[in-house]
Structures are given as C-alpha cells and as structure tokens.
PDB file as gemmi writes it, atoms N, CA and C in Angstrom:
CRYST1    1.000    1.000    1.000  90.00  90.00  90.00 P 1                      
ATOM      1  N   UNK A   1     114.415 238.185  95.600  1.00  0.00           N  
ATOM      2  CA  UNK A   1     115.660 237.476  95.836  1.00  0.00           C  
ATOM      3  C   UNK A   1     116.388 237.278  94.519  1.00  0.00           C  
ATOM      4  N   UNK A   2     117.695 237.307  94.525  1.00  0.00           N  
ATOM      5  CA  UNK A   2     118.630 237.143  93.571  1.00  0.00           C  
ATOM      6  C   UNK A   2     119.690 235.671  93.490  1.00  0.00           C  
ATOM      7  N   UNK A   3     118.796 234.374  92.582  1.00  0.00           N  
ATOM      8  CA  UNK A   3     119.387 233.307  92.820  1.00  0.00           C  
ATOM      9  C   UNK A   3     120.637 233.332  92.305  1.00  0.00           C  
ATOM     10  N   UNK A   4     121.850 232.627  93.505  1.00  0.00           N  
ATOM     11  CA  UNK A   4     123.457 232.804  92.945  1.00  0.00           C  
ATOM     12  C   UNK A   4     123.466 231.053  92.878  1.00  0.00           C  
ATOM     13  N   UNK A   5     124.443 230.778  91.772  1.00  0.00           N  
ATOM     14  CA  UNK A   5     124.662 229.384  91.619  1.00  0.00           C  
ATOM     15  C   UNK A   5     125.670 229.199  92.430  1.00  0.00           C  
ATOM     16  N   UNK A   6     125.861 228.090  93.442  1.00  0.00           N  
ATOM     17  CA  UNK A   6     127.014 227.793  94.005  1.00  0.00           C  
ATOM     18  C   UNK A   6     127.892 226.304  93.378  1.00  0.00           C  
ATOM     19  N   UNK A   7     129.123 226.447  93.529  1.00  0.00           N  
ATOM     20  CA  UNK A   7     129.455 225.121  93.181  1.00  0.00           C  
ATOM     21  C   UNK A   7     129.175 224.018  94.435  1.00  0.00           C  
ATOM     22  N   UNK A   8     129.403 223.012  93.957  1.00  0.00           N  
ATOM     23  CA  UNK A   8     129.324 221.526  94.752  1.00  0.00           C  
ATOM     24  C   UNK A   8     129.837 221.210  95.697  1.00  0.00           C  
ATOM     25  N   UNK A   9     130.682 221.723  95.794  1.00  0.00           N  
ATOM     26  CA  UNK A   9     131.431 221.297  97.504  1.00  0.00           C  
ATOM     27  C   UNK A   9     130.700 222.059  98.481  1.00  0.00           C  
ATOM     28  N   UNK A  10     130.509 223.212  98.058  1.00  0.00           N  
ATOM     29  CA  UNK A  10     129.839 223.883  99.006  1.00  0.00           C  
ATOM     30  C   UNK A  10     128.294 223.641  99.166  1.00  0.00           C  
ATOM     31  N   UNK A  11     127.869 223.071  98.211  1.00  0.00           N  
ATOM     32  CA  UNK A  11     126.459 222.765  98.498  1.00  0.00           C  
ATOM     33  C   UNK A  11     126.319 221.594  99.465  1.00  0.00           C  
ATOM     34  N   UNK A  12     127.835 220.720  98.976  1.00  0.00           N  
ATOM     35  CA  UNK A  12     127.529 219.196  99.869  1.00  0.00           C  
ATOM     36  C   UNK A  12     127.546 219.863 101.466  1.00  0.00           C  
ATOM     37  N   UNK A  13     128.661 221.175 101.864  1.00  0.00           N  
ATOM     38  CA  UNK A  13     128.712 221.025 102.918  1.00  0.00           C  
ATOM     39  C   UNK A  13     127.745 221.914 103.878  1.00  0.00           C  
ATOM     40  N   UNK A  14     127.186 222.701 102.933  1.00  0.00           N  
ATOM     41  CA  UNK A  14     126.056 223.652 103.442  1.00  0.00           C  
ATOM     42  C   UNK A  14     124.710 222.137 103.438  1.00  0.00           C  
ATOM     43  N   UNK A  15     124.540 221.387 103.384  1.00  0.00           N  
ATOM     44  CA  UNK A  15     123.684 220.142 103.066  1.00  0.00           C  
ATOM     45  C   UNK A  15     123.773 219.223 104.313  1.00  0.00           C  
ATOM     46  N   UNK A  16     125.546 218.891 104.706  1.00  0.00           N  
ATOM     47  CA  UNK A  16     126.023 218.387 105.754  1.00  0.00           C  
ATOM     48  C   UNK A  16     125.337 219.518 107.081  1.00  0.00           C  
ATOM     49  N   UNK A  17     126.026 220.597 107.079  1.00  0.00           N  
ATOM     50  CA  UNK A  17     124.947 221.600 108.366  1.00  0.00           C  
ATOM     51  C   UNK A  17     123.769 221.512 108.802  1.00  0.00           C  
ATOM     52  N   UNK A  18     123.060 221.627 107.765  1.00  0.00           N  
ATOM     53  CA  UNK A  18     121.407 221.457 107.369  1.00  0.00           C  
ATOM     54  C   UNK A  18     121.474 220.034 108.321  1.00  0.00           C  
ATOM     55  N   UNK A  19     121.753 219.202 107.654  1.00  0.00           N  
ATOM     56  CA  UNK A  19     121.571 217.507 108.033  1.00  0.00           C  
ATOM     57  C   UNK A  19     121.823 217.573 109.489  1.00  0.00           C  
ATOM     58  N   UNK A  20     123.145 218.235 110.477  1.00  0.00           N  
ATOM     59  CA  UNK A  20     123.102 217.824 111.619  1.00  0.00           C  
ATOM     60  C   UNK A  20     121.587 218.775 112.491  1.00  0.00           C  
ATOM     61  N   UNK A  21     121.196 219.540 111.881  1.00  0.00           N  
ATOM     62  CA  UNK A  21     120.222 221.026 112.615  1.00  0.00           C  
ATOM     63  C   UNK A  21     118.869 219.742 111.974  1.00  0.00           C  
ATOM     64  N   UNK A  22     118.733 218.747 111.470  1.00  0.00           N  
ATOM     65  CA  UNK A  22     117.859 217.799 111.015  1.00  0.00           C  
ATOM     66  C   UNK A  22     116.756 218.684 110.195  1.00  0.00           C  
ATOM     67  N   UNK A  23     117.510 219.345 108.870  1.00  0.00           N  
ATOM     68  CA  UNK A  23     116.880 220.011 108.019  1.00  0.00           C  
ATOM     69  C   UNK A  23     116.613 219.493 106.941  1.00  0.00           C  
ATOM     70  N   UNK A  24     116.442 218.808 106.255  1.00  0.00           N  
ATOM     71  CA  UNK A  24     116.670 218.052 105.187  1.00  0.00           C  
ATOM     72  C   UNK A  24     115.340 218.847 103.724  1.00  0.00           C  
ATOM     73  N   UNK A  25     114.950 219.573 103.920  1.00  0.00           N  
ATOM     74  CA  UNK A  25     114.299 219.994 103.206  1.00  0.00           C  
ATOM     75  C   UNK A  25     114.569 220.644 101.927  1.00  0.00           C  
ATOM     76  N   UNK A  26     114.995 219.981 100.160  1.00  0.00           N  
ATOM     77  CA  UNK A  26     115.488 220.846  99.118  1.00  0.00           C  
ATOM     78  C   UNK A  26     115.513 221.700  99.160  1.00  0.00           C  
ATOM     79  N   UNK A  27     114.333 222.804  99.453  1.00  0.00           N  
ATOM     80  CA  UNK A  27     114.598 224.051  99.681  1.00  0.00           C  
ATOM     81  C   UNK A  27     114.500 224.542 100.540  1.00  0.00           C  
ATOM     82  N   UNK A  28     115.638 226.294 100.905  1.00  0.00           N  
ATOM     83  CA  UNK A  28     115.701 226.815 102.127  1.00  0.00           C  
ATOM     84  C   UNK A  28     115.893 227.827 101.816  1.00  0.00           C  
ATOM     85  N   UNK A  29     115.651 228.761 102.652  1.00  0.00           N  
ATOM     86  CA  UNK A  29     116.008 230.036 102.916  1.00  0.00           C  
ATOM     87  C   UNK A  29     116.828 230.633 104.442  1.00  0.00           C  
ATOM     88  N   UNK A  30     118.188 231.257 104.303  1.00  0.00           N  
ATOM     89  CA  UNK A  30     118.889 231.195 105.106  1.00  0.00           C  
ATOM     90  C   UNK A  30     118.540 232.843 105.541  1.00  0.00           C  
ATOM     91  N   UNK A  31     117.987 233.355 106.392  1.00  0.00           N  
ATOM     92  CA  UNK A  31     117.863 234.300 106.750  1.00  0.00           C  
ATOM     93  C   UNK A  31     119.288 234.549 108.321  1.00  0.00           C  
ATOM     94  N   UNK A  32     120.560 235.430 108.073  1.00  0.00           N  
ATOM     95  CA  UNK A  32     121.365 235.350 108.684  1.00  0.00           C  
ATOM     96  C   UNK A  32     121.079 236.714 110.036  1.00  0.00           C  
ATOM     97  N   UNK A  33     120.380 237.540 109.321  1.00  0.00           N  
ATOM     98  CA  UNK A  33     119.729 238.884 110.471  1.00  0.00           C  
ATOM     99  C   UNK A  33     118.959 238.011 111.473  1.00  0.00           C  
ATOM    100  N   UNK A  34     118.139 237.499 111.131  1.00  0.00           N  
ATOM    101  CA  UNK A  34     116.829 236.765 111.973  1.00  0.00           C  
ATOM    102  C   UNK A  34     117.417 235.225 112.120  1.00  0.00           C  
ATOM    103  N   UNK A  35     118.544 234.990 112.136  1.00  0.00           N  
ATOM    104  CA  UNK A  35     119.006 233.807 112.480  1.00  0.00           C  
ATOM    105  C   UNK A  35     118.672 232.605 112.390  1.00  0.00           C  
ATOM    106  N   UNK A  36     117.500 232.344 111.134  1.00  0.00           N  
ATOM    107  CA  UNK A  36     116.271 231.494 111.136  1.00  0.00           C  
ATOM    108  C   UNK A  36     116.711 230.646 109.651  1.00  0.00           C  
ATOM    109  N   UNK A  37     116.065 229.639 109.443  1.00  0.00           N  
ATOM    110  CA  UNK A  37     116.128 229.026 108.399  1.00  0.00           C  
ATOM    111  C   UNK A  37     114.511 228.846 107.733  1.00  0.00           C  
ATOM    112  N   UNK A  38     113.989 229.069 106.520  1.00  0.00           N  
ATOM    113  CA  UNK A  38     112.895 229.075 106.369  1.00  0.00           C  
ATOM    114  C   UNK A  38     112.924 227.481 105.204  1.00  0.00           C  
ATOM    115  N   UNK A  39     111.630 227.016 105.671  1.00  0.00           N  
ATOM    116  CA  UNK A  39     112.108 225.684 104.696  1.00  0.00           C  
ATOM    117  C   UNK A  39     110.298 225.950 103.928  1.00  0.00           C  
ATOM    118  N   UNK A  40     110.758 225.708 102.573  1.00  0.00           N  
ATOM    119  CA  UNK A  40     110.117 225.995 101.372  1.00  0.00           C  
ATOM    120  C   UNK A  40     109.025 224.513 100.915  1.00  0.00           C  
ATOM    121  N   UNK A  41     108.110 224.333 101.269  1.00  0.00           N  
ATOM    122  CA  UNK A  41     107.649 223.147 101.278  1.00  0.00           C  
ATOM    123  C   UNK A  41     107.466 222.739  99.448  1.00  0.00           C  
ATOM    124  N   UNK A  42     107.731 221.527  99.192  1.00  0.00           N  
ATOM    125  CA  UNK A  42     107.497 221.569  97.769  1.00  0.00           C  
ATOM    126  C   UNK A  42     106.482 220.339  97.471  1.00  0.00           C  
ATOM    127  N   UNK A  43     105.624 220.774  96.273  1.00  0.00           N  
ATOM    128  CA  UNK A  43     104.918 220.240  96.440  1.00  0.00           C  
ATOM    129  C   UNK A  43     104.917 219.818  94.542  1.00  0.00           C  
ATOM    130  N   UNK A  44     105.276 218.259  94.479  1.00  0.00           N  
ATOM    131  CA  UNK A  44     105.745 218.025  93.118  1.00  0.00           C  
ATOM    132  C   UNK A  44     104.924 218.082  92.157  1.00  0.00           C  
ATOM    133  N   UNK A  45     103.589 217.781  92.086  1.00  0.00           N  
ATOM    134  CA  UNK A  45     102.396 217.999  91.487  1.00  0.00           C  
ATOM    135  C   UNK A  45     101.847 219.191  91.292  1.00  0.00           C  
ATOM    136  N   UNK A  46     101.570 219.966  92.013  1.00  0.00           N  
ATOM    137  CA  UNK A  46     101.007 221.399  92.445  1.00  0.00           C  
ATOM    138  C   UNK A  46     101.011 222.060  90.916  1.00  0.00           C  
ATOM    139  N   UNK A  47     102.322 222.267  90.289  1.00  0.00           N  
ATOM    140  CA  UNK A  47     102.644 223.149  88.566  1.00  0.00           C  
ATOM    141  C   UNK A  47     101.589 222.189  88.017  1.00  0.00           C  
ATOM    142  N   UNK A  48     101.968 221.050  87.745  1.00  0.00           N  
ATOM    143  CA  UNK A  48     101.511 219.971  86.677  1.00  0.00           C  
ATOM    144  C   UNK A  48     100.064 220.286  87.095  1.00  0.00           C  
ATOM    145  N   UNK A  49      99.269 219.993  88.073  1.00  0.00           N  
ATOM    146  CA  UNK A  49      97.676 220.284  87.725  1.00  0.00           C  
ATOM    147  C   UNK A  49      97.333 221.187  88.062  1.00  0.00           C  
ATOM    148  N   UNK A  50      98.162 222.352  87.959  1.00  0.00           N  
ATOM    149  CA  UNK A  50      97.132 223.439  88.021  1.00  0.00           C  
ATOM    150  C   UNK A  50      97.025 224.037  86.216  1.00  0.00           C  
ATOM    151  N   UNK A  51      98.414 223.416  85.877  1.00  0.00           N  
ATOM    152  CA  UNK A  51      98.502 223.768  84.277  1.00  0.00           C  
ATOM    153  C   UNK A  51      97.438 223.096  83.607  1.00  0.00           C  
ATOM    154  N   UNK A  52      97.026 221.582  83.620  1.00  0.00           N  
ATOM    155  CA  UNK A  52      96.451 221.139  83.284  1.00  0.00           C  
ATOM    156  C   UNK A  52      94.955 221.085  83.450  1.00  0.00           C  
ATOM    157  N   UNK A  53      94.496 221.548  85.111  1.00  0.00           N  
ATOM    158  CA  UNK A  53      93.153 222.216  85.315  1.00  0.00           C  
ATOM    159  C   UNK A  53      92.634 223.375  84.586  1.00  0.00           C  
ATOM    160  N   UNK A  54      93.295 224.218  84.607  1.00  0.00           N  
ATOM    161  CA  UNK A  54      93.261 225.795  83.391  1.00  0.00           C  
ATOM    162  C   UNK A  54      93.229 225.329  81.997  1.00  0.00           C  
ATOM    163  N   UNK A  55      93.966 224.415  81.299  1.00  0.00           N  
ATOM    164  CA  UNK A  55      94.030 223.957  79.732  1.00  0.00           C  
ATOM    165  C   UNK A  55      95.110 224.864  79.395  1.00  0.00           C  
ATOM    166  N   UNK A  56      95.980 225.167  80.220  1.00  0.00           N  
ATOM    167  CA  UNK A  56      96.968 225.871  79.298  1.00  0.00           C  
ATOM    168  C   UNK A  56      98.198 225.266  78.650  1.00  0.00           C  
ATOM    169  N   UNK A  57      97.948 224.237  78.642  1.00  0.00           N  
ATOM    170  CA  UNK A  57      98.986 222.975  78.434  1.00  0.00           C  
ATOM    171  C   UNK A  57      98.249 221.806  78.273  1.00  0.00           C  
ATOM    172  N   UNK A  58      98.547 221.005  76.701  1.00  0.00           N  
ATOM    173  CA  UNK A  58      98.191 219.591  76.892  1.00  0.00           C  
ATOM    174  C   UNK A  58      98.888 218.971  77.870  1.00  0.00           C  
ATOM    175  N   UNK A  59      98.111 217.656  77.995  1.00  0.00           N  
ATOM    176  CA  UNK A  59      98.880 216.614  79.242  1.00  0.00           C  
ATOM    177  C   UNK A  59     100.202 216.215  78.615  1.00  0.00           C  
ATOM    178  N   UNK A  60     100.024 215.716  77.257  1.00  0.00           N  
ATOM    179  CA  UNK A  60     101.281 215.268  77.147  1.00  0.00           C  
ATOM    180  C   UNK A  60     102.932 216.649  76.848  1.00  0.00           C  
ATOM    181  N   UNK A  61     102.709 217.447  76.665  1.00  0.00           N  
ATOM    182  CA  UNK A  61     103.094 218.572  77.199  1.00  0.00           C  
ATOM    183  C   UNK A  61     103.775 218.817  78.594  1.00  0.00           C  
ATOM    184  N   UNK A  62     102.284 218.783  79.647  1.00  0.00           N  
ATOM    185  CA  UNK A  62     102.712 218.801  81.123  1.00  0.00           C  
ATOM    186  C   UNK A  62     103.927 218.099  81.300  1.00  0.00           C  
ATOM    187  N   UNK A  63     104.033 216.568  80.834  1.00  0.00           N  
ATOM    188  CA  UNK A  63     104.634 215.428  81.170  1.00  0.00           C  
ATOM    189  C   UNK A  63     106.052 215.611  81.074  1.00  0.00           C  
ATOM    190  N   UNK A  64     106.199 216.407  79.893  1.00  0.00           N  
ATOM    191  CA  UNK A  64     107.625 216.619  78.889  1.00  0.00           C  
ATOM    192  C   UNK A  64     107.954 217.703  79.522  1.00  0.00           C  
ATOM    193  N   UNK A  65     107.219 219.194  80.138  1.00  0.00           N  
ATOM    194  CA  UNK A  65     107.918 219.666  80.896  1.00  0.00           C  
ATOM    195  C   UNK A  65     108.493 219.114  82.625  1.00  0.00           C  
ATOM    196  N   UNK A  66     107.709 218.232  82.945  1.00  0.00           N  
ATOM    197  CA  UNK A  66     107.719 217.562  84.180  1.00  0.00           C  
ATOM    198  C   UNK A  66     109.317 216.938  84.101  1.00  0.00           C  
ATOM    199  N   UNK A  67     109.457 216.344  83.020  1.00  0.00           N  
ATOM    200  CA  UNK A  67     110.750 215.379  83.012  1.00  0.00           C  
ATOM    201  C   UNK A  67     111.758 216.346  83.230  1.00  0.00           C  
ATOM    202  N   UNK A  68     111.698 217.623  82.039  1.00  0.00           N  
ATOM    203  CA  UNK A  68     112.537 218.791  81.770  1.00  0.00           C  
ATOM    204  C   UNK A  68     112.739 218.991  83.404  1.00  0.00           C  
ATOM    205  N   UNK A  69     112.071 219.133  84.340  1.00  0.00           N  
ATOM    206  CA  UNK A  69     112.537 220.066  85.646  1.00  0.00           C  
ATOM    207  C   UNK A  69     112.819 219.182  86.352  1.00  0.00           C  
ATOM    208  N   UNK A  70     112.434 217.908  86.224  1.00  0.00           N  
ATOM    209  CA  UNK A  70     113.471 216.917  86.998  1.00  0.00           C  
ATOM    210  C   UNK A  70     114.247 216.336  86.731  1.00  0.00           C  
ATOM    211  N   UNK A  71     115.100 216.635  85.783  1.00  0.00           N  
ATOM    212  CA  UNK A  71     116.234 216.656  85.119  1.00  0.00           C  
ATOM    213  C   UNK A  71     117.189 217.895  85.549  1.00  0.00           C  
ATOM    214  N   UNK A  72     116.348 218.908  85.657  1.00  0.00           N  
ATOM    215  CA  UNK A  72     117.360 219.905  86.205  1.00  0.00           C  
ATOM    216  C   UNK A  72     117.163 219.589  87.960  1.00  0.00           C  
ATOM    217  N   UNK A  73     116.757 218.946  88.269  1.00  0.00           N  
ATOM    218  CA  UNK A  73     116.798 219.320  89.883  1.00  0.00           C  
ATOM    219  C   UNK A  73     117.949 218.355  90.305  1.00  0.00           C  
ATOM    220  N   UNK A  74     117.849 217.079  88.986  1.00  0.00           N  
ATOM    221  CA  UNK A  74     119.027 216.322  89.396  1.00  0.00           C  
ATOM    222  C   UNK A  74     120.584 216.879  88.949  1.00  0.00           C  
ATOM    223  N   UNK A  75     120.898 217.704  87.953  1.00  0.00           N  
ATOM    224  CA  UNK A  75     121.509 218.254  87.724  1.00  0.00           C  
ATOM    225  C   UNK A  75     121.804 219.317  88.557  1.00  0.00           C  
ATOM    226  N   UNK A  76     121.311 219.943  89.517  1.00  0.00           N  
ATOM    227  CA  UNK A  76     121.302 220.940  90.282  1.00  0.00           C  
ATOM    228  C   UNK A  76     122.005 220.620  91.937  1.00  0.00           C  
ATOM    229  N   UNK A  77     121.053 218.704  92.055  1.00  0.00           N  
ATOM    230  CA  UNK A  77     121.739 218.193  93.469  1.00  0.00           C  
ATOM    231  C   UNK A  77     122.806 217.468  92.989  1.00  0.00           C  
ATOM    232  N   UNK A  78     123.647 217.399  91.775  1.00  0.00           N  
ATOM    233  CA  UNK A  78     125.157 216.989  91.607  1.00  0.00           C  
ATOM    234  C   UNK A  78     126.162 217.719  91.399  1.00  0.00           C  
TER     235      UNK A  78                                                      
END                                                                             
C-alpha cells in the first residue's frame, strides 16, 4: 500500500461516515472492489515490549520513542 496524506476536512468527514456505520476504529482500510472496511486493531504496547524483550532498545529509549509516535498520532488526528 501507498500511504497518501489527506488534509483535515476530509479526514473529519471520512471520520463522520465511519461514526454513523459505528466504526470508530483509528485505523482502516477502505477496500472499494469488495465493498468492505477492514479495521486494523492497534495494540499500543505491542512495539514498546517487544523492543524491549529482544534488548534492542534501552527502556528509557523505548519511552522517548513512545512519546515521539504519540505525538505524531496527535498531530495526524488534527
């Protein structure tokens, strides 16, 4: 897949759709052939300990990238 950035209005109102079909899930996949919506389960921990089970990352590391991507996710839902 080839991620396209959309602007904001259109996210609010592609968000509004979602909301009445009672989708509410951050991520999706809009499959328009197969008429389907695929919803991407996320799981906020999952990166952080698996990095930290392996040692490929100190913890305090993990932490500082942790902030880093939820910083962009809030930047991403404004």
């Amino acid at each position: 897949m080839i991620p396209k950035k959309m602007d904001s209005n259109t996210v609010r109102e592609l968000r509004k759709i979602l909301n009445k079909a009672n989708i509410t899930n951050p991520r999706v996949t809009i499959d328009f052939n197969k008429e389907i919506v695929e919803l991407e389960e996320t799981d906020e921990y999952a990166v952080d300990d698996l990095l930290q089970s392996v040692g490929v990352l100190p913890p305090n590391r993990v932490k500082e990238l942790r902030e880093e991507v939820g910083q962009m996710r809030e930047e991403w839902d404004s």
